[in-house]
Each structure stands twice: as structure tokens, then as C-alpha cells.
C-alpha positions as CSV (number, residue, x, y, z in Angstrom):
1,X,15.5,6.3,16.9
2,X,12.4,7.7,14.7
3,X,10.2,10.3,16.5
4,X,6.8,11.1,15.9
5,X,4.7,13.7,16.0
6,X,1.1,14.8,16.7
7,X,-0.9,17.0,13.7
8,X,-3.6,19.1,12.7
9,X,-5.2,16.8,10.6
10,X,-8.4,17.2,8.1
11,X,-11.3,15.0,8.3
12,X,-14.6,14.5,7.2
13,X,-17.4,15.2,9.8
14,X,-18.5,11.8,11.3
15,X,-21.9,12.4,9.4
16,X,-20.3,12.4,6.0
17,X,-17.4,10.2,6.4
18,X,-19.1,6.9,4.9
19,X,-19.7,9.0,1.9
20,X,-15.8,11.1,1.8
21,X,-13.6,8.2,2.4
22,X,-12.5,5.5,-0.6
23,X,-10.9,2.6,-0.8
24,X,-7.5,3.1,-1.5
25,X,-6.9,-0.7,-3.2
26,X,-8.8,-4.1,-4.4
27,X,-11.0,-1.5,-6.6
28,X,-14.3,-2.2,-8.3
29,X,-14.1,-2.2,-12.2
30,X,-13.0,0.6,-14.0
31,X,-17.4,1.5,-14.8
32,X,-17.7,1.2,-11.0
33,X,-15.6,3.7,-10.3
34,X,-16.7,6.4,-12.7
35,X,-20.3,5.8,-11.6
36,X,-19.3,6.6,-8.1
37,X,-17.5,9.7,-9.3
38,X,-20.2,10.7,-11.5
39,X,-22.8,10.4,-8.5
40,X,-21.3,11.0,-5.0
41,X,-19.2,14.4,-5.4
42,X,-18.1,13.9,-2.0
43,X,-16.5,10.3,-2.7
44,X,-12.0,11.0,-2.2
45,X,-12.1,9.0,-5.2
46,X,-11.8,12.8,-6.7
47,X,-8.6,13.1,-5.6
48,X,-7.1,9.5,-6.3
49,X,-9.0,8.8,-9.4
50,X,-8.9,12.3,-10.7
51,X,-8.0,10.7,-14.2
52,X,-11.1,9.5,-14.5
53,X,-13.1,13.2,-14.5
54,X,-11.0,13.9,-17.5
55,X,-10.7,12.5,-20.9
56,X,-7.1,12.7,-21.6
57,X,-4.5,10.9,-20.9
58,X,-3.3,9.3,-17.9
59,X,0.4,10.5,-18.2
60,X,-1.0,13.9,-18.2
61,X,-1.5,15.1,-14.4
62,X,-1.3,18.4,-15.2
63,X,-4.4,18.1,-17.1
64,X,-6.5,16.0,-14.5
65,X,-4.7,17.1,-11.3
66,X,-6.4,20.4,-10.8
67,X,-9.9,18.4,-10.3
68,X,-8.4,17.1,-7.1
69,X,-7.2,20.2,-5.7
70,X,-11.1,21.9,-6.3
71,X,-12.3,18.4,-5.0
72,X,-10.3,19.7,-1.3
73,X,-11.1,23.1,-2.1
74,X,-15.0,22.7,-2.1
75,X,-15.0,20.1,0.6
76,X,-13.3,22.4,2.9
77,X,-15.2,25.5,1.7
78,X,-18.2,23.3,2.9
79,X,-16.9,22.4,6.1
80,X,-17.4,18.5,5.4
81,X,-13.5,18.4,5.6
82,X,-12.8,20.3,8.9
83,X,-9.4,20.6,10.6
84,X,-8.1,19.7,14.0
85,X,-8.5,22.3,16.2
86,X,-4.3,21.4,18.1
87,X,-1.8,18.7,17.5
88,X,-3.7,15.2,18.0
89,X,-2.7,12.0,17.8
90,X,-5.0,9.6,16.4
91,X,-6.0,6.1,17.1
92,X,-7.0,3.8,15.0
93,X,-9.0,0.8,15.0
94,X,-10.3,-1.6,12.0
95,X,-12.4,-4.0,12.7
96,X,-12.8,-7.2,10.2
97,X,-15.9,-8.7,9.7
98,X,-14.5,-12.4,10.6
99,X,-13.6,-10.3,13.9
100,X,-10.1,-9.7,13.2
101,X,-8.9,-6.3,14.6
102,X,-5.6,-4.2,13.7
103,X,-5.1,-1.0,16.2
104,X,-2.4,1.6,15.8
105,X,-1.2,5.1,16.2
106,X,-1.6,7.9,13.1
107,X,1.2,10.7,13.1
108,X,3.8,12.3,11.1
109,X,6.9,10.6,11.1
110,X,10.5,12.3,9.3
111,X,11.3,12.4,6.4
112,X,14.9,12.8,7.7
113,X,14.1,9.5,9.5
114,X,13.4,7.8,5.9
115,X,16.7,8.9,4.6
116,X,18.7,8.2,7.6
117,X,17.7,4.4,7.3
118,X,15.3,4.2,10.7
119,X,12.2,4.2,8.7
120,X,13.2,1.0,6.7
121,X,12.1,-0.3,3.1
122,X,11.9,-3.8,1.7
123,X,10.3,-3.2,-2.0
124,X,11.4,-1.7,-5.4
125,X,9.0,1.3,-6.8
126,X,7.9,1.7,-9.9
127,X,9.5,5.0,-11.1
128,X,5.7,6.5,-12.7
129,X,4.0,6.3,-9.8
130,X,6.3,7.8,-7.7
131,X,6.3,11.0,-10.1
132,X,2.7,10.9,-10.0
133,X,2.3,10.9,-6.5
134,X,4.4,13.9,-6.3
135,X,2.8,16.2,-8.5
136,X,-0.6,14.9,-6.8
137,X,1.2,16.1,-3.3
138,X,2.2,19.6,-5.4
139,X,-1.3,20.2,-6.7
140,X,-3.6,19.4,-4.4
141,X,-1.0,20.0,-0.9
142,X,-1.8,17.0,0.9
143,X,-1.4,13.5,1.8
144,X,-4.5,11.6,1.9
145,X,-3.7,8.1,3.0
146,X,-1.1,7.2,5.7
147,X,2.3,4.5,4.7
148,X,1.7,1.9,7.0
149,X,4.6,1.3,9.3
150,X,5.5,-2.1,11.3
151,X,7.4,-2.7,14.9
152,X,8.7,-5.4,17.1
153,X,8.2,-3.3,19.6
154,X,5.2,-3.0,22.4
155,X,3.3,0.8,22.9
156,X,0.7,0.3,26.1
157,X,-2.4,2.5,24.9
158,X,-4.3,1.6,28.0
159,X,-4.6,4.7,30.2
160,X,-4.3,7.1,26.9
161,X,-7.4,9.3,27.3
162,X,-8.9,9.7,23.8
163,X,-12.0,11.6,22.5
164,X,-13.6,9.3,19.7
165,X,-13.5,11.7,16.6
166,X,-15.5,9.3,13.9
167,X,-17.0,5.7,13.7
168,X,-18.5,3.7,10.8
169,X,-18.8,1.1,8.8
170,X,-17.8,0.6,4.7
171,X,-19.7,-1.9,2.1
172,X,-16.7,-4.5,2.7
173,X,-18.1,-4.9,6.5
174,X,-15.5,-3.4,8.3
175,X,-16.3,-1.2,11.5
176,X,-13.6,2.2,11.7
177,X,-12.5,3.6,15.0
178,X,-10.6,7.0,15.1
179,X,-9.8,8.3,18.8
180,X,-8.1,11.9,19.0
181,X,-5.3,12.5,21.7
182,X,-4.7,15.8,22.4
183,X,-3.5,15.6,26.0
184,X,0.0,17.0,26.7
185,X,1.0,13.9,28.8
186,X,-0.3,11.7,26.8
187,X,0.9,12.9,23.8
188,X,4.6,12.7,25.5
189,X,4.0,9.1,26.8
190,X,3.1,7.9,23.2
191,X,6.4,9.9,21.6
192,X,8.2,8.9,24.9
193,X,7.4,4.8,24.0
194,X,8.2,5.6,20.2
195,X,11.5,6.4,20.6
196,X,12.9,3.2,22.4
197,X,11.9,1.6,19.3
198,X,14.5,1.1,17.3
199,X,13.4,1.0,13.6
200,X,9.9,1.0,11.8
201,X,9.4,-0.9,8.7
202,X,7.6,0.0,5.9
203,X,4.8,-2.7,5.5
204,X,2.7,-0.5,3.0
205,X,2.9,2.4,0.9
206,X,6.5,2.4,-0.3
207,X,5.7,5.0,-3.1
208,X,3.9,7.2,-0.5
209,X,7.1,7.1,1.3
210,X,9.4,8.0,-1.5
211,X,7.0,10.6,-3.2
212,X,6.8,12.2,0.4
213,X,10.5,12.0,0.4
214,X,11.1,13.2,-3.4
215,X,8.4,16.0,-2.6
216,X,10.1,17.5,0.2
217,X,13.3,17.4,-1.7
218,X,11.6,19.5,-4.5
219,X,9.4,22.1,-2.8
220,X,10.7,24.0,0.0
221,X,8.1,26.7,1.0
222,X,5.7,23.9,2.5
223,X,5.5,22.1,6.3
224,X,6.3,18.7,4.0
225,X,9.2,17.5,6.3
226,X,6.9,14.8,7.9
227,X,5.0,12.3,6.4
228,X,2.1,10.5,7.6
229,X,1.9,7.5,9.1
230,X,-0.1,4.6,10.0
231,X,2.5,2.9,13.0
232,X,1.2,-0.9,13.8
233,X,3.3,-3.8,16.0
234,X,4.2,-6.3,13.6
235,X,2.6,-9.0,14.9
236,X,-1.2,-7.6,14.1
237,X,-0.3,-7.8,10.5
238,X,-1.7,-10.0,8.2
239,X,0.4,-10.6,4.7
240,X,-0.7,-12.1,1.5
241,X,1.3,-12.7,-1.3
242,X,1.2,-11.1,-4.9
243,X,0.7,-13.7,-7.6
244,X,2.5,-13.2,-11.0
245,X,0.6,-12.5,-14.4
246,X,2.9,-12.7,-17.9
247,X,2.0,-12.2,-21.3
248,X,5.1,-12.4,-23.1
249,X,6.1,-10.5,-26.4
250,X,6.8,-13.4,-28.0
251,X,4.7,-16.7,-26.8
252,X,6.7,-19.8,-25.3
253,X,5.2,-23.5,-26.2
254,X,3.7,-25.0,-23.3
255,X,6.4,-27.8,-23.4
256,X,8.9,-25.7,-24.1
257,X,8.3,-23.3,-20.9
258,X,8.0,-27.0,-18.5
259,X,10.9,-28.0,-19.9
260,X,13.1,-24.3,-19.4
261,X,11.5,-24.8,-15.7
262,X,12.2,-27.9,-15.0
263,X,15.7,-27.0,-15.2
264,X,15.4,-25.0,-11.7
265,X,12.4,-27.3,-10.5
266,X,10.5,-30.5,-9.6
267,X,7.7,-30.0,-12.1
268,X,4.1,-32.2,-11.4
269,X,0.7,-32.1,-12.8
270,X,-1.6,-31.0,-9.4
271,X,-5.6,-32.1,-9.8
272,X,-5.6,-29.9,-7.4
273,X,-5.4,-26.1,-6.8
274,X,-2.2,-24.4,-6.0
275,X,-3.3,-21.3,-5.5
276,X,-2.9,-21.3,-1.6
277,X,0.8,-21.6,-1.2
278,X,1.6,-22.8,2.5
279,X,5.2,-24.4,2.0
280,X,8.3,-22.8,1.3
281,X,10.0,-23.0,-1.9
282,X,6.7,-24.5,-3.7
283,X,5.1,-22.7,-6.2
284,X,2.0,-23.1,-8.5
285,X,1.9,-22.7,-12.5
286,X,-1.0,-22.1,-14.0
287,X,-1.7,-22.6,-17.9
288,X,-4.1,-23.9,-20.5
289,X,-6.7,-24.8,-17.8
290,X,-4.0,-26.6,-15.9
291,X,-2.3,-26.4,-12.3
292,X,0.8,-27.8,-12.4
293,X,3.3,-28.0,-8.8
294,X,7.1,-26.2,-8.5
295,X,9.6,-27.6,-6.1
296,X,12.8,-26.0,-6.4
297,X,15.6,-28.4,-6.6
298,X,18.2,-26.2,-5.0
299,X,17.6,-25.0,-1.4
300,X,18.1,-21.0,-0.7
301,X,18.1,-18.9,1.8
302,X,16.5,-16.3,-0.2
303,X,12.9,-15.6,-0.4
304,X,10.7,-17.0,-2.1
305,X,9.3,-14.1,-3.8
306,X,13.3,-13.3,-4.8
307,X,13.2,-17.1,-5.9
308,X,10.4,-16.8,-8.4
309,X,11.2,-13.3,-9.8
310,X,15.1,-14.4,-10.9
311,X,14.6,-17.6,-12.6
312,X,10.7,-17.4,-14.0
313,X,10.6,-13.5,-14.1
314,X,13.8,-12.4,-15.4
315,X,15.8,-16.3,-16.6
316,X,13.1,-17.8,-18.5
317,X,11.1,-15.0,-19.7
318,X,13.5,-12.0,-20.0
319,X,12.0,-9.8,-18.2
320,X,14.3,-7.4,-17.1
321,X,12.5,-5.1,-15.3
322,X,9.2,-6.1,-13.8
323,X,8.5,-2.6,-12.2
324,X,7.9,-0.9,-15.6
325,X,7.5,-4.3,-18.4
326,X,4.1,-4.4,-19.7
327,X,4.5,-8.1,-20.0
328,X,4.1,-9.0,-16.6
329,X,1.2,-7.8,-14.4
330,X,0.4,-8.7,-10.4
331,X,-2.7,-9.9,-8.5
332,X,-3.3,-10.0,-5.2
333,X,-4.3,-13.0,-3.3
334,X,-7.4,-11.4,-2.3
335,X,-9.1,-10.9,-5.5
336,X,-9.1,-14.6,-6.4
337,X,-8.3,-17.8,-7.8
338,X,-11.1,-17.1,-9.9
339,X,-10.3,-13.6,-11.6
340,X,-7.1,-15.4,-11.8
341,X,-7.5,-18.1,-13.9
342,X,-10.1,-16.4,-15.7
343,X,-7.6,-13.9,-16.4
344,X,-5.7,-17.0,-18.2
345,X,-8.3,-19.1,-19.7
346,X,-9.2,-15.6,-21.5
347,X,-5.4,-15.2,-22.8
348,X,-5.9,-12.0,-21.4
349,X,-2.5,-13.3,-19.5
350,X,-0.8,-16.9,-20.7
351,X,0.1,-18.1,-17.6
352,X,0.3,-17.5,-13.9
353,X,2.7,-18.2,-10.9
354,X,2.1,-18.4,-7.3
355,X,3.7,-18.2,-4.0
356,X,3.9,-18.2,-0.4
357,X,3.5,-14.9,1.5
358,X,6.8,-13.9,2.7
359,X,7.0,-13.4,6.6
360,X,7.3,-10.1,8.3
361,X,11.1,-11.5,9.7
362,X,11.7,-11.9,6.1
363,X,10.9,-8.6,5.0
364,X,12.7,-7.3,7.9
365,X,16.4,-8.9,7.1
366,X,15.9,-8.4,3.4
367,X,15.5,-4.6,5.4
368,X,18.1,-4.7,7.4
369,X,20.4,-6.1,5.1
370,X,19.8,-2.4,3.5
371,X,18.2,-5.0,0.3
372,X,14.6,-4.9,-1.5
373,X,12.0,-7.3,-2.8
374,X,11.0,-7.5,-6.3
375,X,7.9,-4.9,-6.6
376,X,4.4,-6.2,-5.5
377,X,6.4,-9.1,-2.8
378,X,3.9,-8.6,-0.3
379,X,0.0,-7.7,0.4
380,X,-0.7,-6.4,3.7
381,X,-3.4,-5.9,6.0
382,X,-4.9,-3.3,7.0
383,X,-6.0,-0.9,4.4
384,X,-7.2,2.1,5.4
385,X,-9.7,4.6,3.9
386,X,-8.3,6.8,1.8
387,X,-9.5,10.2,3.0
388,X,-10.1,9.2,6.6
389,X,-7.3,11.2,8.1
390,X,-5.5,13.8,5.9
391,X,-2.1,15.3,6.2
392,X,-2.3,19.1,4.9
393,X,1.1,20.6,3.7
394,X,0.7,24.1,5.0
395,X,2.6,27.3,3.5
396,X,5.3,28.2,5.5
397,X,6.0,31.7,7.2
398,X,8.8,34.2,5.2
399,X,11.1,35.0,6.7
400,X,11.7,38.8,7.3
């Protein structure tokens, strides 16, 4: 069964935290983002957009990594990062603005966990992020956003006596809640409850969890045998799909790419939008101002993500690998049918596909039949501040 464990964590002092902590997706534009960094020197956006304070190129952390590690540096030198003063667990509550609310449990989990298969994965990486991630864990030694993990299984936080450590609110309108438990018993009833669970699932951060992984494979001298986490029951989640964006090397006639898809699919004209996707096996093209309706003709037991990325992904366009092909790009179902099609009338992209959000049981047999999902299957709620709660990798003690 996966353990966890309670941490010293680094946070920002409750009256800075609304300027410290970042959001760690959905981002503004690319001159939003160097604004903030050029104006609020205590944004984490430091540390995750470090690129961005230095003119070279991206594929050259070396260069551009050393600004985050003087970003954690200077805020701790400050003391608007402080550290836990013993182990704590943290709670953690988001609250929506439409009043939706998603509470769970921050702590270290194992890495040994992750490679024995109880801490479970469901989605391809993509192999450049995962080395970036590690040489940001290297440089700057520590983790500033937690992988969020899912459950089927039921924790009872009532009687848990917690100290609220911060609480505020962010532009989007959603309200933060952390609650520190430091209290021996309580600390042993929540690992106690952990461990008749039998697996957790990773619902977000699969490159956190493989950089974490890769990392403490690498470097040896730090306390980097736990990762944090972020541990939910499944049932709070809330999952969006990713929607597909090709530009192809070489351009495909419309009536050429309806007829290669009609092959593999029921293809209609839609006046209408099919950018919501509530049916299985239906998907939505869109191209030259036009939606047009996909029914597969063959049923499958596969999902429908898996559906979409073998016959349009890889059969009709030749896309062999959509973790690293520039032709193919992904947007999430929160930014908008809007950006979207704009994205198409532009010909920044020539055409888009959508799908249904797969369902957490999905993404749990395609995990327990030790498989993954294409990269970019699934978009999950909640996202947490980057910056919020902050894993340090500590130097570890020579021997004598």
C-alpha cells in the first residue's frame, strides 16, 4: 500500500501569498507574463517561467535556471518563504467561484511507491519536459507544485485538529484554504487511513512524477526520495478533455481529409457546435469555418481519446509521435471554443478535433492494465498555486 508522510514545507507568509503563488496552467499571453515578472519580484513565476528573465534559448536551462534558484534564495533570505517549524500535514481546500469545492491532503509520497506500481500512471510524457523539470529540481532543490493524486477510497478529516496556515483569494475567484496538522495522533490517523488504500492514481502532473523519479535516480546526496503530493478521492474530480490542433507538413484537401475519415466514420455537416462532446464515440471536426459530426462506425472498447489519436492522429495524418511532432498542438477545453476556432480560421492550425472527457474509471483500467493515454488525454480539476506549498530537497548528512 503507498504511505505518506508529513514535511517541513516552505511557504509564503499569509500576507504575501497572493503576490508569491502563480498559476501553474491556462496562462495569460506570453506579454502578460513578462509584465508580471518584470513588476512583482515576488510572483513564483521566477521559478517556472525563469526563461522568460533571460534572452536565450529555451533549450538552454543552464543559462536561465540559476534565476530561479536566486528567486528561492532571496525569498527565503527575506523570510517571505519561511519553513515549517515540524513535520505537518496540510489540508487543502479550493473553493470555485460557481461554489464547487475540491479538499485533500498535501504530503510526500515514495518514490519507491511510483516505481513499484502503487502510485499508478495513465499518460505518455513528453521526453523535454521531463529533462527540464529535473535540472529545475537540481538547480533550484525543490519542488514547487504538488502531482495530484486520485482514490476510491474514503479518509474522514472530521475530528483532525488543524491550525489554518494561509487563506486567500486569486484573480480567477477562487478562495485557498491551507490547514497545518502537526499532531502526533493525528498525523498517525491520516497515514493509518492511507494505507488501507490500495493504489493512488495519478490524475495530474505526470512529468512532475517522473522528473521526481528521474531526479532521485540521478542525485543521491539530497532528502529527494519523496515527492509531493496533492492526494484527492476521485469522485471530487472534475475532468475535461484536451482537444486536438494539426498543422500538417504537407496540407490535405478538405475533401480529401472527409473522404480518408469517412473511412473509420459517419461523417455530417453540424449547424451546430461540437465543441461540447457528451456522447461516446462522437467527435467534432472543425475546418474552413465549418463543424462537421464523427460517429465511429465500429464500436470499441477503447477510449475515446485512444480512438481519435490512432486513426486521425497517427492513420490519416502520420503522426507518429504526438508527444514531440510539431504538427500537432493541444488545447484544453477551458480556454475555449473561441481561441479555438480562431486558432483555425487564422490557419495558425488547419483543423481541429474534439472529444469527450474520458472518465476517471477509464483512466483507472487503462492504469491498471499497466497501459497509457495518448499525452494531453485528460484536463483535471483542481489546479493548485504553484508556490503555495513547497517541497525543499535538503542536503543530506555524511556519513563518518
Amino acid at each position: 500500500m503507498p504511505k505518506v508522510f508529513p514535511f517541513r514545507a516552505l511557504r509564503p507568509q499569509q500576507d504575501m501569498v497572493d503576490r508569491v503563488t502563480a498559476k501553474s496552467t491556462d496562462f495569460p499571453l506570453k506579454e502578460d507574463l513578462i509584465e508580471e515578472i518584470r513588476n512583482n519580484r515576488f510572483s513564483f513565476h521566477h521559478v517556472t517561467k525563469s526563461h522568460l528573465s533571460y534572452a536565450g534559448a529555451y533549450q538552454e536551462p543552464e543559462k536561465f535556471l540559476p534565476f530561479a534558484a536566486q528567486y528561492i534564495k532571496k525569498m527565503k533570505d527575506e523570510s517571505i518563504l519561511i519553513k515549517e517549524k515540524q513535520p505537518t500535514f496540510y489540508l487543502y481546500e479550493q473553493v470555485r467561484k460557481d461554489g464547487k469545492k475540491f479538499k485533500g491532503i498535501i504530503a510526500l509520497c515514495s518514490i519507491q511507491d511510483y516505481h513499484n506500481n502503487r502510485i499508478k500512471k495513465h499518460e505518455e510524457i513528453r521526453p523535454s519536459r521531463l529533462k527540464f523539470l529535473v535540472e529545475l529540481f537540481k538547480t533550484t532543490k525543490i519542488m514547487g507544485e504538488p502531482t495530484l493524486l486520485a482514490h476510491n477510497g474514503k479518509i474522514n478529516l472530521k475530528n483532525i485538529v488543524s491550525d489554518e496556515l494561509l487563506d486567500f483569494k486569486t484573480p480567477d475567484g477562487k478562495r485557498h484554504i491551507v490547514r497545518g496538522v502537526c499532531n502526533p495522533d493525528d498525523m498517525a490517523s491520516i497515514q493509518e487511513q492511507m494505507s488501507a488504500i490500495e493504489n493512488f492514481y495519478i490524475a495530474d502532473g505526470h512529468h512532475r512524477s517522473a522528473s521526481a523519479a528521474a531526479f532521485n535516480q540521478q542525485v543521491n546526496r539530497l532528502s529527494n526520495d519523496l515527492s509531493m503530493c496533492f492526494i484527492v478521492e476521485e469522485e471530487q474530480l472534475e475532468i475535461l478533455p484536451f482537444h486536438r490542433l494539426i498543422k500538417p507538413v504537407i496540407e490535405m484537401e478538405l475533401d480529401a481529409l472527409l473522404g480518408e475519415l469517412s473511412t473509420y466514420f459517419k461523417v455530417t455537416k453540424s449547424e451546430q457546435s461540437v465543441y461540447e462532446v457528451k456522447e461516446r464515440h462522437i467527435f467534432g471536426l472543425y475546418v474552413d469555418r465549418q463543424w462537421y459530426r464523427l460517429e465511429a462506425k465500429e464500436s470499441s472498447d477503447k477510449v475515446d481519446i485512444e480512438i481519435l489519436e490512432d486513426i486521425v492522429v497517427r492513420k490519416i495524418f502520420g503522426i507518429a509521435d504526438s508527444r514531440t511532432d510539431s504538427q500537432i498542438t493541444f488545447h484544453s477545453h477551458s480556454s475555449g471554443e473561441n481561441l479555438m476556432t480562431q486558432l483555425v480560421d487564422s490557419k495558425t492550425y488547419n483543423v481541429a478535433f474534439t472529444s469527450k472527457a474520458c472518465s476517471f474509471s477509464e483512466v483507472r483500467m487503462v492504469s491498471d492494465r499497466n497501459q497509457t493515454l495518448p499525452p494531453k488525454s485528460t484536463y483535471i480539476e483542481p489546479k493548485l498555486r504553484a508556490g503555495m506549498i513547497i517541497q525543499e530537497f535538503e542536503i543530506l548528512p555524511t556519513s563518518s
